[in-house]
C-alpha positions in Angstrom: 0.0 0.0 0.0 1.2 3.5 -1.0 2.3 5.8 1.8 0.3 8.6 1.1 -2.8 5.8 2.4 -1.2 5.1 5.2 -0.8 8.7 6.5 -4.2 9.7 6.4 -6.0 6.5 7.8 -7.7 5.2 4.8 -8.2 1.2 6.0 -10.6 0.5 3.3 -10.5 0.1 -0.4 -13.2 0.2 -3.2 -13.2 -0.9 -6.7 -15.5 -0.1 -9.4 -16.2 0.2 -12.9 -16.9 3.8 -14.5 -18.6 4.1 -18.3 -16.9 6.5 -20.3 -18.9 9.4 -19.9 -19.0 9.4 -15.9 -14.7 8.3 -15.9 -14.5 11.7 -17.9 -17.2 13.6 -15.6 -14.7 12.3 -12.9 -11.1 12.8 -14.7 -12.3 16.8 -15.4 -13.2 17.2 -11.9 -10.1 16.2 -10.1 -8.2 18.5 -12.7 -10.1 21.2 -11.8 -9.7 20.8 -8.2 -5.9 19.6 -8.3 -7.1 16.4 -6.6 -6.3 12.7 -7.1 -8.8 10.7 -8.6 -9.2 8.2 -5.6 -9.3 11.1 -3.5 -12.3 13.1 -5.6 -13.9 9.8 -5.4 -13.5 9.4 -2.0 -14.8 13.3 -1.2 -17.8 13.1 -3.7 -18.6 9.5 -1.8 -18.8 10.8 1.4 -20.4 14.2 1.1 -23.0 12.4 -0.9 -23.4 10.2 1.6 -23.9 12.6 4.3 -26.4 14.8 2.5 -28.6 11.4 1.4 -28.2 9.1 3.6 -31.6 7.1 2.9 -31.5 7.4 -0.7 -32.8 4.6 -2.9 -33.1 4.2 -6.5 -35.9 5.0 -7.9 -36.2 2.2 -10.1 -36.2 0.4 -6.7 -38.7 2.0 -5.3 -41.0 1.3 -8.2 -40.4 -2.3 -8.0 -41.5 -2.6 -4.2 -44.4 -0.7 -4.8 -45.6 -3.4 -7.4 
């Protein structure tokens, strides 16, 4: 594991997959804010966790109200 992980106390890791559209959404946004991309996923993760923390899909909803 890379040091920079270690320092701040990261214990956890997450993979995932990314169509083109949103890895490019992703890659402008971390150059515009001089970030890492693991660490402008990890930001956008948590803050949207913490301003929706019951959300469910809709889709999902739909399909447990039928």
């Amino acid at each position: 594991m890379s040091k920079r992980y270690t320092n701040t106390g990261n214990k956890n890791i997450v993979s995932v997959y990314l169509d083109d559209d949103t890895h490019a959404v992703l890659v402008s946004a971390k150059n515009r804010s001089g970030r890492t991309k693991s660490t402008e996923v990890a930001m956008r993760l948590k803050d949207h966790l913490r301003r929706f923390p019951n959300y469910i899909f809709s889709e999902q909803s739909e399909e447990e109200g039928r």
